[in-house]
CHARMM internal coordinates of N, CA and C (Angstrom, degrees):
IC EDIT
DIST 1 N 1 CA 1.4395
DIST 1 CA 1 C 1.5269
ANGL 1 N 1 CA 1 C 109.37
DIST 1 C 2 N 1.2913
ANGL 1 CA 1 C 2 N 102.88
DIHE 1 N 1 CA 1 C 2 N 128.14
DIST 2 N 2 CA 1.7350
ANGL 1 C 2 N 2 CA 108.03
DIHE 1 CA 1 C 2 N 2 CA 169.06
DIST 2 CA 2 C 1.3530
ANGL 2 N 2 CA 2 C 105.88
DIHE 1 C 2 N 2 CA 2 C -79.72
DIST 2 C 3 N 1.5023
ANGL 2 CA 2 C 3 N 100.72
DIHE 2 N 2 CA 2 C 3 N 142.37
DIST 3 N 3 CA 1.8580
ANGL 2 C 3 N 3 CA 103.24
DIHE 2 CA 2 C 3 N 3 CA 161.36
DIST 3 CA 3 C 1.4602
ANGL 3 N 3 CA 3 C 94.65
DIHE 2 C 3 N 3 CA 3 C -94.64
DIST 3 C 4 N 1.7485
ANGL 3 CA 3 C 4 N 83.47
DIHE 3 N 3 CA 3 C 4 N 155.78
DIST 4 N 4 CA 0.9436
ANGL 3 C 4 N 4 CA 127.07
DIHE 3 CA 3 C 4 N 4 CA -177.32
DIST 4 CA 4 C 1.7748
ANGL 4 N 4 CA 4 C 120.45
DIHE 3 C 4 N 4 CA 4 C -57.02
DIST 4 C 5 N 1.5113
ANGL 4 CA 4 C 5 N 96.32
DIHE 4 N 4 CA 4 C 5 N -51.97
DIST 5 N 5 CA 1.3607
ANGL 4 C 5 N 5 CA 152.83
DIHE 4 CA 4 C 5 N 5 CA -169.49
DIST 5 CA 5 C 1.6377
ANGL 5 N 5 CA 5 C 93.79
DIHE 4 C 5 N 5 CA 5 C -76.37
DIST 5 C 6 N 1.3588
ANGL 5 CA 5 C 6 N 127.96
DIHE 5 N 5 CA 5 C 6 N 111.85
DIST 6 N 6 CA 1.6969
ANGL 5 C 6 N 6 CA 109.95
DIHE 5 CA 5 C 6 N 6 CA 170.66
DIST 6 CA 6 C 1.5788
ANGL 6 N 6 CA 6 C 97.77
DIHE 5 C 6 N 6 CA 6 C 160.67
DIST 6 C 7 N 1.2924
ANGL 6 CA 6 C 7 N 121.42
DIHE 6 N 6 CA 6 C 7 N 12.91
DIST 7 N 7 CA 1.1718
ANGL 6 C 7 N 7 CA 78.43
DIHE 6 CA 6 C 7 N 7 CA -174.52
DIST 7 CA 7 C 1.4935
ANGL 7 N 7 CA 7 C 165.50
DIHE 6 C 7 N 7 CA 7 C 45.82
DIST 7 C 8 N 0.7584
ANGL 7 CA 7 C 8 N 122.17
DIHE 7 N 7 CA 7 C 8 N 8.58
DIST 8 N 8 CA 1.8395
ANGL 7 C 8 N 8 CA 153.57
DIHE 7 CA 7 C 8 N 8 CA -149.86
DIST 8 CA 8 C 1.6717
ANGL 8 N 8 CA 8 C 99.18
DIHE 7 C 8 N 8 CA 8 C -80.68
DIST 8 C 9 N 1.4713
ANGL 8 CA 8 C 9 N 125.33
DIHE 8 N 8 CA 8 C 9 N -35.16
DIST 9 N 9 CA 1.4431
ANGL 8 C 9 N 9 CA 124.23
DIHE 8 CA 8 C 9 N 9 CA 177.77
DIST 9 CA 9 C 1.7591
ANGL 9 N 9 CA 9 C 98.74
DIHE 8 C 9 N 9 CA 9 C 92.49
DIST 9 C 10 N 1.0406
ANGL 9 CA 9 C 10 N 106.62
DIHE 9 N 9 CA 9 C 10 N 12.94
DIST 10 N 10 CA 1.9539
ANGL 9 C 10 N 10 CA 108.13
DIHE 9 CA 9 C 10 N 10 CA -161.17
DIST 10 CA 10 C 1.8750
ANGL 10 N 10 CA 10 C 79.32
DIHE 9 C 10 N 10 CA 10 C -76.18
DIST 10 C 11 N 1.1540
ANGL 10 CA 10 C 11 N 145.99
DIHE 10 N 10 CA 10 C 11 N -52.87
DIST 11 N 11 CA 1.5650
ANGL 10 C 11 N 11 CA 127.82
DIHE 10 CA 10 C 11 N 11 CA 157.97
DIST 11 CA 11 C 1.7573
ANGL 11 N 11 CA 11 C 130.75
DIHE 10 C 11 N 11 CA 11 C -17.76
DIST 11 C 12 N 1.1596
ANGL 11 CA 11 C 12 N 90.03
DIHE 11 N 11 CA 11 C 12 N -11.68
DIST 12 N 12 CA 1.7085
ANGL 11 C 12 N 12 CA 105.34
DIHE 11 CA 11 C 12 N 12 CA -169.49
DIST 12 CA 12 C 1.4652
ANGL 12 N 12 CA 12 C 105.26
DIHE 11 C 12 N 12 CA 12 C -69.91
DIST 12 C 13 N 1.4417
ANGL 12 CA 12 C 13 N 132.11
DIHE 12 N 12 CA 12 C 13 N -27.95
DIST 13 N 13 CA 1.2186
ANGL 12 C 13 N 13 CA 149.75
DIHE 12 CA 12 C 13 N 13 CA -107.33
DIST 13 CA 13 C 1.8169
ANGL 13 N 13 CA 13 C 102.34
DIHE 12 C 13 N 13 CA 13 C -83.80
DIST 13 C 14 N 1.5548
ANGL 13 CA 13 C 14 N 73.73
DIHE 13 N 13 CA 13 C 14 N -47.13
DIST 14 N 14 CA 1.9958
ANGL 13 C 14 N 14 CA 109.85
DIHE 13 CA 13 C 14 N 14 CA 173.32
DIST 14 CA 14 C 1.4249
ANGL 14 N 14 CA 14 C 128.46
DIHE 13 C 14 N 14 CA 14 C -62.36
DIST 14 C 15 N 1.3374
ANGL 14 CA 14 C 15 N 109.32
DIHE 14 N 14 CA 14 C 15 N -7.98
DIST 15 N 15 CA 1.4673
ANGL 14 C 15 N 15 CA 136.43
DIHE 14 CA 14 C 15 N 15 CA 174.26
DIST 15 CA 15 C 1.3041
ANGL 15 N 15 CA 15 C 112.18
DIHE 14 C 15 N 15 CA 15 C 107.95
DIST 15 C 16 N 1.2037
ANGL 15 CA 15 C 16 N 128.28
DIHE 15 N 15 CA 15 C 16 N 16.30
DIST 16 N 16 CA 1.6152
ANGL 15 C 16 N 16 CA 126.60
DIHE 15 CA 15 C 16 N 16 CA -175.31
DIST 16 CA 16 C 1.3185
ANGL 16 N 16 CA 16 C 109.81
DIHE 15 C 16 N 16 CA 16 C -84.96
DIST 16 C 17 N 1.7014
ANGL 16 CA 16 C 17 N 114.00
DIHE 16 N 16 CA 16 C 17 N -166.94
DIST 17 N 17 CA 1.2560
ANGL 16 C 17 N 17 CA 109.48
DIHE 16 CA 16 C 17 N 17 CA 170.28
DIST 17 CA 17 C 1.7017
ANGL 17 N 17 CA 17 C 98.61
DIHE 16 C 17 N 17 CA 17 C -147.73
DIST 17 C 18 N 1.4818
ANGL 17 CA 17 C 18 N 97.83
DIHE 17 N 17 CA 17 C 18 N 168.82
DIST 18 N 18 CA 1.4777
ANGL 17 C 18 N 18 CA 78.26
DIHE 17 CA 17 C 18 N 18 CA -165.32
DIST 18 CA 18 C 1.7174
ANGL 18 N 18 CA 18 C 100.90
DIHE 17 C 18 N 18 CA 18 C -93.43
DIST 18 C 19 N 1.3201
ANGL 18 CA 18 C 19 N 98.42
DIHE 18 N 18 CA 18 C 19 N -160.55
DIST 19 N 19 CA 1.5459
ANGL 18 C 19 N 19 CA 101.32
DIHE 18 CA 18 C 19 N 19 CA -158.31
DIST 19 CA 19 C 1.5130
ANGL 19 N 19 CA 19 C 113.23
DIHE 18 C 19 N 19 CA 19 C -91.16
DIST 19 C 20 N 1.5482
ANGL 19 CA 19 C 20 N 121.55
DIHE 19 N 19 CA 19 C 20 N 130.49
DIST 20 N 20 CA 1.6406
ANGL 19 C 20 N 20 CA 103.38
DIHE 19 CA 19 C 20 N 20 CA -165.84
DIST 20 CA 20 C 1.4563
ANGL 20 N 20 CA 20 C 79.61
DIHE 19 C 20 N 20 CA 20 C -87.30
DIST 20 C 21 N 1.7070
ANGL 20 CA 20 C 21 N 116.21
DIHE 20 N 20 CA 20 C 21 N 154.52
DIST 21 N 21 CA 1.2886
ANGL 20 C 21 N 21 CA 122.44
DIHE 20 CA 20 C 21 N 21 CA 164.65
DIST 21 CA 21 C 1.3278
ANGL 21 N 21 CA 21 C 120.65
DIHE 20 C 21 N 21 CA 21 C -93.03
DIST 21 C 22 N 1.7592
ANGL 21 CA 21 C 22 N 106.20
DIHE 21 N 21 CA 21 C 22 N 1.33
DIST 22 N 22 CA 1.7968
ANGL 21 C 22 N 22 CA 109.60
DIHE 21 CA 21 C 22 N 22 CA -159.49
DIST 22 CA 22 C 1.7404
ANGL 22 N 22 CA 22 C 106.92
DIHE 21 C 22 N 22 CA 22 C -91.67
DIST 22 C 23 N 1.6389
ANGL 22 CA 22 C 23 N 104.12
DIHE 22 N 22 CA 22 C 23 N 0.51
DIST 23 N 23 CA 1.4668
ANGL 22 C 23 N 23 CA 123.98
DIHE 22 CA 22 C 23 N 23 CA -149.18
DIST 23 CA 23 C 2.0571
ANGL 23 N 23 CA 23 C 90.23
DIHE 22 C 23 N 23 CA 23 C -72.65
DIST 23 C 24 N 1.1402
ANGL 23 CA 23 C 24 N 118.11
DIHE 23 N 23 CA 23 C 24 N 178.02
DIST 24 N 24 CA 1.4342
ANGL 23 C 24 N 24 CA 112.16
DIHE 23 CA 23 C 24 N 24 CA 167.38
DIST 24 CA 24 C 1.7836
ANGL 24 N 24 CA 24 C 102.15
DIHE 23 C 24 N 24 CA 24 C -110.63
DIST 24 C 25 N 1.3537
ANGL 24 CA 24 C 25 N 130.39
DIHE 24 N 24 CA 24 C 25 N 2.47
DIST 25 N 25 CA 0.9750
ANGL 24 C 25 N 25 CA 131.95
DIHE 24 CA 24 C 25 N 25 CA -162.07
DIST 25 CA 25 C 1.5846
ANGL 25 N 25 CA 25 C 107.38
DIHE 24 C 25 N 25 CA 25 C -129.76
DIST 25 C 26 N 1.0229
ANGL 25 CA 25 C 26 N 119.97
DIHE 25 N 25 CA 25 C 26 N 85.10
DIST 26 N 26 CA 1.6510
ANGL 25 C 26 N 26 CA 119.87
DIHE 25 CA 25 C 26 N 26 CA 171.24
DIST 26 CA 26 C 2.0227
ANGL 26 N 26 CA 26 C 133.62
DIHE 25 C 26 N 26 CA 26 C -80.09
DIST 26 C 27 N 1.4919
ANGL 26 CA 26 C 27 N 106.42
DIHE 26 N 26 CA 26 C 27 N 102.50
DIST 27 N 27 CA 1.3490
ANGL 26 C 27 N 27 CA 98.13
DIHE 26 CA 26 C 27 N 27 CA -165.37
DIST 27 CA 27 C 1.3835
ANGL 27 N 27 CA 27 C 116.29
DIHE 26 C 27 N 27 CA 27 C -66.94
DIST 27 C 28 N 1.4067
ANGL 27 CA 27 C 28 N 121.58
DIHE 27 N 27 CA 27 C 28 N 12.15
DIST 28 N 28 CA 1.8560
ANGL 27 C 28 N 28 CA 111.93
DIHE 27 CA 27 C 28 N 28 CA 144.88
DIST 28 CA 28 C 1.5369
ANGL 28 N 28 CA 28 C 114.44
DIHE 27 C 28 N 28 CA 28 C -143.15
DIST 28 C 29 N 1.1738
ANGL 28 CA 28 C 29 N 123.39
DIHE 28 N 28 CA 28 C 29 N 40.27
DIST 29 N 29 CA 1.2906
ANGL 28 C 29 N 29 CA 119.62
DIHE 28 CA 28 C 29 N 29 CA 133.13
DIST 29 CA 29 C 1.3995
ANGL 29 N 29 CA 29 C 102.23
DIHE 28 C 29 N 29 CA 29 C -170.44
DIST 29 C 30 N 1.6876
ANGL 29 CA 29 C 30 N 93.19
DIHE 29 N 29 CA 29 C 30 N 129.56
DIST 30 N 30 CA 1.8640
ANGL 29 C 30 N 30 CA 102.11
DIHE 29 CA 29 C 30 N 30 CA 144.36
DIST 30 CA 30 C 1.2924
ANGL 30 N 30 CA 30 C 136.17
DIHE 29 C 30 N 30 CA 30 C -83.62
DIST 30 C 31 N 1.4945
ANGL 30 CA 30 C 31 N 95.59
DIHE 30 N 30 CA 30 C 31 N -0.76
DIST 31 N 31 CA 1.5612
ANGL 30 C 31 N 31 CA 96.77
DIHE 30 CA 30 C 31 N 31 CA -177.72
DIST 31 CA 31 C 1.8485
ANGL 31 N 31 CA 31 C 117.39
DIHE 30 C 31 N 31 CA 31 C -141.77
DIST 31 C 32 N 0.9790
ANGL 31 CA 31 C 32 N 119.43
DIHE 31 N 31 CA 31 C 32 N 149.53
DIST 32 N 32 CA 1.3607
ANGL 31 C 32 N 32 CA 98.01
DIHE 31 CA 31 C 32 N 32 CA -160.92
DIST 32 CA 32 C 1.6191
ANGL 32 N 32 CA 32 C 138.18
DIHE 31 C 32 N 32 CA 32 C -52.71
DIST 32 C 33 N 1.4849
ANGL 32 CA 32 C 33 N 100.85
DIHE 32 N 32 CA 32 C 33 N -32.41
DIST 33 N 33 CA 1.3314
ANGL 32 C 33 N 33 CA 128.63
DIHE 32 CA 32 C 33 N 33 CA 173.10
DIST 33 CA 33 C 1.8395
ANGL 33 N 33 CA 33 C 108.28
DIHE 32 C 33 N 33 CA 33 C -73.33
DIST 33 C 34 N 1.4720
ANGL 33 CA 33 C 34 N 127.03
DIHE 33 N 33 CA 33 C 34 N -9.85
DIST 34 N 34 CA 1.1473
ANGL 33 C 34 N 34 CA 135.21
DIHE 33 CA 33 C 34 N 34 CA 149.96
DIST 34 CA 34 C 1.6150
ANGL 34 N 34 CA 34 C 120.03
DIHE 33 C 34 N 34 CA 34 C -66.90
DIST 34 C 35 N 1.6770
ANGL 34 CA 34 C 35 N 107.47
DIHE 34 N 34 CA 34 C 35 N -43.90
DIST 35 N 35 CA 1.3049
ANGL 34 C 35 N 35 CA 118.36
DIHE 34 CA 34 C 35 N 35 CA -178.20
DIST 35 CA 35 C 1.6671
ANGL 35 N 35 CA 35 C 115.66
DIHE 34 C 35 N 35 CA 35 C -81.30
DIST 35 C 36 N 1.7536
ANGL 35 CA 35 C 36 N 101.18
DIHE 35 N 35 CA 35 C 36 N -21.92
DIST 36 N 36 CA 1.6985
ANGL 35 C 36 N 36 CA 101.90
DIHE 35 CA 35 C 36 N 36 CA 155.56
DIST 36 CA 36 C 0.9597
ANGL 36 N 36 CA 36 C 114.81
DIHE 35 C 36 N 36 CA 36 C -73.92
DIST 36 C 37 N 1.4989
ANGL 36 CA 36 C 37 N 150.88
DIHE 36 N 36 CA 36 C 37 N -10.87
DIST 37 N 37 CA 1.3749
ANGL 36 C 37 N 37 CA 125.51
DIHE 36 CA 36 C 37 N 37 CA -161.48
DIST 37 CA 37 C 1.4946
ANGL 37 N 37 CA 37 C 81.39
DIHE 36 C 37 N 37 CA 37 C -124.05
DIST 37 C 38 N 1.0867
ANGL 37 CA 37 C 38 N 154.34
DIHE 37 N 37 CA 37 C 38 N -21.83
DIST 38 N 38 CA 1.1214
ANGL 37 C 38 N 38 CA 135.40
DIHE 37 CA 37 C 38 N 38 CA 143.89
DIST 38 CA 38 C 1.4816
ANGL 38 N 38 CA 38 C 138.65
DIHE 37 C 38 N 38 CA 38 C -38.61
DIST 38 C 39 N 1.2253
ANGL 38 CA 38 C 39 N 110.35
DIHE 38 N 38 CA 38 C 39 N -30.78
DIST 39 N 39 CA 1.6903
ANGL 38 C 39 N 39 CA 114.27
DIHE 38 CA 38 C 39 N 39 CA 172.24
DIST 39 CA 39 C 1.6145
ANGL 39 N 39 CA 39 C 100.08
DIHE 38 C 39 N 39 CA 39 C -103.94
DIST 39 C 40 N 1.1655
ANGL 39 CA 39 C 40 N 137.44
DIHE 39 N 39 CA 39 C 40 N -35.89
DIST 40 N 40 CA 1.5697
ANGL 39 C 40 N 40 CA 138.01
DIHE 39 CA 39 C 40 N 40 CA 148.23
DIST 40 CA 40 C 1.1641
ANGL 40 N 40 CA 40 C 125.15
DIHE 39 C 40 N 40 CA 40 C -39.89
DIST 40 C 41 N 1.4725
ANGL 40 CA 40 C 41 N 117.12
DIHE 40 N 40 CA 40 C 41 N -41.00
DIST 41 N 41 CA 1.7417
ANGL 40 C 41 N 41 CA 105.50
DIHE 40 CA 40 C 41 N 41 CA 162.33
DIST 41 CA 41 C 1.1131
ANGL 41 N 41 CA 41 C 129.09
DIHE 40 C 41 N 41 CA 41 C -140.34
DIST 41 C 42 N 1.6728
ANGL 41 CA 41 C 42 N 114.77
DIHE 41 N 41 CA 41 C 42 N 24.62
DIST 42 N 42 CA 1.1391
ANGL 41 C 42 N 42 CA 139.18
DIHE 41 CA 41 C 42 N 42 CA 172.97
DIST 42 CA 42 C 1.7169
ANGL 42 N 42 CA 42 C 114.69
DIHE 41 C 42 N 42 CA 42 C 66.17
DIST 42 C 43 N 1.6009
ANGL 42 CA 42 C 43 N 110.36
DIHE 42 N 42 CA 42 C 43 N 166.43
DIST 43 N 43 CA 1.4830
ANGL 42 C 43 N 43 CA 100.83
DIHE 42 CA 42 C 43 N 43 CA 175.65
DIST 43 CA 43 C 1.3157
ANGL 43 N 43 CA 43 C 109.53
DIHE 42 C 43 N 43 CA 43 C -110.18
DIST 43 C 44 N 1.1346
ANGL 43 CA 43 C 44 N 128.69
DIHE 43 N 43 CA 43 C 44 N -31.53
DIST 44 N 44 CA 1.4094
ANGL 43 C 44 N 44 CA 117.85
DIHE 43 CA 43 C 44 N 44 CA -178.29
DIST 44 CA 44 C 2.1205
ANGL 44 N 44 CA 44 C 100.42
DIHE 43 C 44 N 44 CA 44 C -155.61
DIST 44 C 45 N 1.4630
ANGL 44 CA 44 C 45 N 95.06
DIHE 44 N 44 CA 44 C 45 N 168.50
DIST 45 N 45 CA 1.5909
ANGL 44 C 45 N 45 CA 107.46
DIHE 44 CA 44 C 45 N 45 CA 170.26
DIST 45 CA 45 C 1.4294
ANGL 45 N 45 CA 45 C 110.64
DIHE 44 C 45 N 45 CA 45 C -1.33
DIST 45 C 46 N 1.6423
ANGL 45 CA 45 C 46 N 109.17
DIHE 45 N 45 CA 45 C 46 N -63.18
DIST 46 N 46 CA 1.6155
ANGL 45 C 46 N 46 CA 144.86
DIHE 45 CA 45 C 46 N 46 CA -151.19
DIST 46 CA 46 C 1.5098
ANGL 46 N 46 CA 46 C 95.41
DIHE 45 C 46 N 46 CA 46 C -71.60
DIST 46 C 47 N 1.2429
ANGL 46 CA 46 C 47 N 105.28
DIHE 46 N 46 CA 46 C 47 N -44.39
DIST 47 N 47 CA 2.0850
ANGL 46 C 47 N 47 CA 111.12
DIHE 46 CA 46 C 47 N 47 CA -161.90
DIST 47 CA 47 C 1.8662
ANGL 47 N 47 CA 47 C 77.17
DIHE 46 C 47 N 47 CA 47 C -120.56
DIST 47 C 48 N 1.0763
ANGL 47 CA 47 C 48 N 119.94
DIHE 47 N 47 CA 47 C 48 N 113.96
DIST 48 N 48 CA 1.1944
ANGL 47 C 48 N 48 CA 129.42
DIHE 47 CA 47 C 48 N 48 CA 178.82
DIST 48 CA 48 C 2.4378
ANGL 48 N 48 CA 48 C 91.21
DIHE 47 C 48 N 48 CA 48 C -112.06
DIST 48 C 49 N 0.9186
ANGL 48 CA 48 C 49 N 93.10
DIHE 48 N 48 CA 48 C 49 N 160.06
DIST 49 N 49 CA 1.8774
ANGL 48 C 49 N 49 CA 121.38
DIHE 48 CA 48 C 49 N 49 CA -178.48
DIST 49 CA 49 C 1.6151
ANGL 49 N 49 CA 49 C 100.76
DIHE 48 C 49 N 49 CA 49 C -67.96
DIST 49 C 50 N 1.8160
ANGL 49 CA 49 C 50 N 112.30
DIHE 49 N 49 CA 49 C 50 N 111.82
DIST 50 N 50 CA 1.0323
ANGL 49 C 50 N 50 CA 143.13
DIHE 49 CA 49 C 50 N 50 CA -167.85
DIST 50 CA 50 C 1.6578
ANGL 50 N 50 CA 50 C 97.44
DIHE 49 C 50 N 50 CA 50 C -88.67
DIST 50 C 51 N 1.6859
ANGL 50 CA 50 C 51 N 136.35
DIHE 50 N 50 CA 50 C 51 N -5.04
DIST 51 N 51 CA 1.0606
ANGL 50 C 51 N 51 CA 146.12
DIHE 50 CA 50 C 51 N 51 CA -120.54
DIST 51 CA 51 C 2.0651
ANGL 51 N 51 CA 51 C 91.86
DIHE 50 C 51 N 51 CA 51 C -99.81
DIST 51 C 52 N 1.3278
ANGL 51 CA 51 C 52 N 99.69
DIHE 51 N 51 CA 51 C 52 N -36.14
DIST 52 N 52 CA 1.1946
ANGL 51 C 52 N 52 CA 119.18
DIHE 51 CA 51 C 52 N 52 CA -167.41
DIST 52 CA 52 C 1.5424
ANGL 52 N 52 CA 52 C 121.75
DIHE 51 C 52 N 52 CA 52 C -81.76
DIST 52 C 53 N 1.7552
ANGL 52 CA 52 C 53 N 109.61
DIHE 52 N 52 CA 52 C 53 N -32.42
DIST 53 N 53 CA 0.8696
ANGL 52 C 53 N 53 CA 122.43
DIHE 52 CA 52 C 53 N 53 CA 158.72
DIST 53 CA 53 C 1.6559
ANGL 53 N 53 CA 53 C 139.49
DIHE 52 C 53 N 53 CA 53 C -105.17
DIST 53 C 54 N 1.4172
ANGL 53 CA 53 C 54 N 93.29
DIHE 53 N 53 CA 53 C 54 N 5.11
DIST 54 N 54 CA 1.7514
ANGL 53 C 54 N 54 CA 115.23
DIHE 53 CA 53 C 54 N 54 CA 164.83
DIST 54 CA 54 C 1.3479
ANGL 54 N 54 CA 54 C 110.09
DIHE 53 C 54 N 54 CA 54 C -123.51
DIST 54 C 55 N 1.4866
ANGL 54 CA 54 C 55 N 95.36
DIHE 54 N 54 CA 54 C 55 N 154.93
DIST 55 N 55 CA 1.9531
ANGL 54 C 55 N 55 CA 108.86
DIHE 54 CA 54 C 55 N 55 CA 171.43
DIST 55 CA 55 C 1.8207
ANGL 55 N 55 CA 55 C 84.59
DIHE 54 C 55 N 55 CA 55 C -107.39
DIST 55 C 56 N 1.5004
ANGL 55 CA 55 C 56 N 92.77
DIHE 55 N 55 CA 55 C 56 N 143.81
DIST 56 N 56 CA 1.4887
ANGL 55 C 56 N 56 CA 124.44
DIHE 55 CA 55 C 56 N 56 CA 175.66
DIST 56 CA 56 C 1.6503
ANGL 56 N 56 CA 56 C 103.93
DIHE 55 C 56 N 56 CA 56 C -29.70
DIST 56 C 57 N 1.7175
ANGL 56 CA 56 C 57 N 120.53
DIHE 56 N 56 CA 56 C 57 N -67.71
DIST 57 N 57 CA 1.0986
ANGL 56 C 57 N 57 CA 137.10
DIHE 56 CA 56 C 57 N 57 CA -168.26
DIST 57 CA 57 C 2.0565
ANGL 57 N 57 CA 57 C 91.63
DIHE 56 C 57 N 57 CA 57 C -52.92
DIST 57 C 58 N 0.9129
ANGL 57 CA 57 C 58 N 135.64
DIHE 57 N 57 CA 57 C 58 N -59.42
DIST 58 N 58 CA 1.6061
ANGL 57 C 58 N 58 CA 134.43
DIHE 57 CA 57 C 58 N 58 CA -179.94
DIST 58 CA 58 C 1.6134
ANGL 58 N 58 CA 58 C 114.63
DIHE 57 C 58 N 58 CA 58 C -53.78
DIST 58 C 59 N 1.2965
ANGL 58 CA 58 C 59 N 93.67
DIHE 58 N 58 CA 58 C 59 N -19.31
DIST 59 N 59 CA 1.7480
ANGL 58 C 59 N 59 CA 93.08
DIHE 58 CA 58 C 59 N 59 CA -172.18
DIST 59 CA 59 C 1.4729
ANGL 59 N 59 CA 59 C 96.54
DIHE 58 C 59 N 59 CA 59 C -74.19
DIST 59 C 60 N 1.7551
ANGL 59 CA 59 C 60 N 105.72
DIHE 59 N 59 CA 59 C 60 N -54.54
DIST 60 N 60 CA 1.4967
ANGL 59 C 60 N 60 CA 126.71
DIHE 59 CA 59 C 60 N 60 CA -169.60
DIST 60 CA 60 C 1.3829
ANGL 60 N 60 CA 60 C 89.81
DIHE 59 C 60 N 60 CA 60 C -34.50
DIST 60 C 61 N 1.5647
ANGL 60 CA 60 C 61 N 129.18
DIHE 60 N 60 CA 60 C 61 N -64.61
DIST 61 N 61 CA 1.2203
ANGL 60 C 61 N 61 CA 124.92
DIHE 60 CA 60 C 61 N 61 CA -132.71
DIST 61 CA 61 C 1.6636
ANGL 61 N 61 CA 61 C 88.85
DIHE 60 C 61 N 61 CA 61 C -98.69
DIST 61 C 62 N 0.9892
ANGL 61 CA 61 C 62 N 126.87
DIHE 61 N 61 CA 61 C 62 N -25.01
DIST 62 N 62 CA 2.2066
ANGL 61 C 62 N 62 CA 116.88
DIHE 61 CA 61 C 62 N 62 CA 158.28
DIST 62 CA 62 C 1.6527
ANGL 62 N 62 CA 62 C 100.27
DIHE 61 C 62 N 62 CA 62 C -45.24
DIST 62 C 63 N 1.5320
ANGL 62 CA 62 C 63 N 111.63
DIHE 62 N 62 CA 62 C 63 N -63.65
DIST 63 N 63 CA 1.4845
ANGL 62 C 63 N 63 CA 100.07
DIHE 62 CA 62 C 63 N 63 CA -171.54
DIST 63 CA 63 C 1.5094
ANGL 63 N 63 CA 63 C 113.61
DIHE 62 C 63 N 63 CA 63 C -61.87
DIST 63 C 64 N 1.5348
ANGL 63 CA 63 C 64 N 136.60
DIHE 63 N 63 CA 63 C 64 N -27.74
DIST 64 N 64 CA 1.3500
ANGL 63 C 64 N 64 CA 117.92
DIHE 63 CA 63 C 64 N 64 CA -174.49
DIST 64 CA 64 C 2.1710
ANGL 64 N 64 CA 64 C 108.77
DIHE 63 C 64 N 64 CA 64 C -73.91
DIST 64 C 65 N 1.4473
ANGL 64 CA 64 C 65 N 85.73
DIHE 64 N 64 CA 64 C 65 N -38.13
DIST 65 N 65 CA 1.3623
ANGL 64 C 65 N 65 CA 92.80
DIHE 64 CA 64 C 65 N 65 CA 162.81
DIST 65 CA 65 C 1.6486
ANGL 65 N 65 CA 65 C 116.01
DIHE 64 C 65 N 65 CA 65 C -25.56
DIST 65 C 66 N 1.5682
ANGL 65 CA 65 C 66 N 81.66
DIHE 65 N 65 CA 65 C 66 N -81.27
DIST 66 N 66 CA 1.9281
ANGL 65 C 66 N 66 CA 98.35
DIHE 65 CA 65 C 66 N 66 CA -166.52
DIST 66 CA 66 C 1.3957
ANGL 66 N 66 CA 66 C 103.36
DIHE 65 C 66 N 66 CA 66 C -57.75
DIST 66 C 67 N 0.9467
ANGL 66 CA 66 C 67 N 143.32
DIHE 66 N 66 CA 66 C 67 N -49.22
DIST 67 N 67 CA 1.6209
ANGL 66 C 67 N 67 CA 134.65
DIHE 66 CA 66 C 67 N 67 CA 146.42
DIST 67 CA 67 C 0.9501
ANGL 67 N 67 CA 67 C 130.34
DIHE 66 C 67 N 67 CA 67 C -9.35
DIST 67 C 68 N 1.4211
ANGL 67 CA 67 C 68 N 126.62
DIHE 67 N 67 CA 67 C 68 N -44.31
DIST 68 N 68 CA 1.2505
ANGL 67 C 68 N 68 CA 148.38
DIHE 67 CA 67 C 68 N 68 CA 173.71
DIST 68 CA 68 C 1.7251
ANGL 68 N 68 CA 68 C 113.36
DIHE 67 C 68 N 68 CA 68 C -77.68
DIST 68 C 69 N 0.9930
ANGL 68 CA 68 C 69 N 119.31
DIHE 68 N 68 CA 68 C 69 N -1.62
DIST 69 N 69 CA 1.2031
ANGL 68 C 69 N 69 CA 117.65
DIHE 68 CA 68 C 69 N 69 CA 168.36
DIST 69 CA 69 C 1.5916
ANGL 69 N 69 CA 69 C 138.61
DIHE 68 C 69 N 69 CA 69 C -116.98
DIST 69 C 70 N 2.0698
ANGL 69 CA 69 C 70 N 90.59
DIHE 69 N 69 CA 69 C 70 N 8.85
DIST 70 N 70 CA 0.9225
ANGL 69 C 70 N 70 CA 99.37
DIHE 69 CA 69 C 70 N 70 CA 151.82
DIST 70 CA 70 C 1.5654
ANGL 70 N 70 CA 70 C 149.52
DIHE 69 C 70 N 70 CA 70 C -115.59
DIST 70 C 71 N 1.4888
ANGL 70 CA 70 C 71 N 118.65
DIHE 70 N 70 CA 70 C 71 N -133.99
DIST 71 N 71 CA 1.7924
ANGL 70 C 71 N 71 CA 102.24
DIHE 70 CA 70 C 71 N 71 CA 159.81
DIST 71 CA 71 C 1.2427
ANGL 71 N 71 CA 71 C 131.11
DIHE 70 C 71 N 71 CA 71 C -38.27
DIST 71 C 72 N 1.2556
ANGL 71 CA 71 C 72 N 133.16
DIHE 71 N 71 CA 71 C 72 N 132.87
DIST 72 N 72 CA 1.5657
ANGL 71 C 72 N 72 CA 110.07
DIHE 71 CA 71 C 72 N 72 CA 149.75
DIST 72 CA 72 C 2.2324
ANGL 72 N 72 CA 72 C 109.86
DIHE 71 C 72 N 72 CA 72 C -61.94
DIST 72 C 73 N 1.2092
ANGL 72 CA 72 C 73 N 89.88
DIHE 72 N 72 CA 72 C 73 N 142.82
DIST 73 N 73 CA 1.8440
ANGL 72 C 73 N 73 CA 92.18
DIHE 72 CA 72 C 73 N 73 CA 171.58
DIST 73 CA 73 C 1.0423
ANGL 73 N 73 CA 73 C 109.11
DIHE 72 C 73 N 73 CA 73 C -71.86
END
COOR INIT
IC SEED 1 N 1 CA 1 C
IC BUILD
């Protein structure tokens, strides 16, 4: 079984690319509670709802994560 969960770029397939997190500009969230409801209920087909396979408190801590991998402000 593949997870779901992984990051892997296997979305790429369609010609996309996946998402750099190091960028200062995120096309679904500028703010963190944008970047929770984005992995909580996904944005499209491609980014399908993390909701089922995370509890709220794990998401929180994906978004401080992914935060963390970018600029300091």
């Amino acid at each position: 079984m593949v997870s779901k969960v992984g990051g892997d770029g296997g979305g790429t397939g369609a010609g996309g690319q996946p998402a750099d997190f190091t960028n200062d500009t995120w096309e679904f969230g500028a703010s963190d509670g944008e970047i929770f409801y984005a992995i909580h209920d996904g944005t499209s087909g491609d980014m399908q709802a993390d909701s089922d396979l995370m509890e709220d408190t794990e998401i929180w801590h994906l978004v401080n994560f992914l935060r963390s991998l970018g600029s300091e402000p």
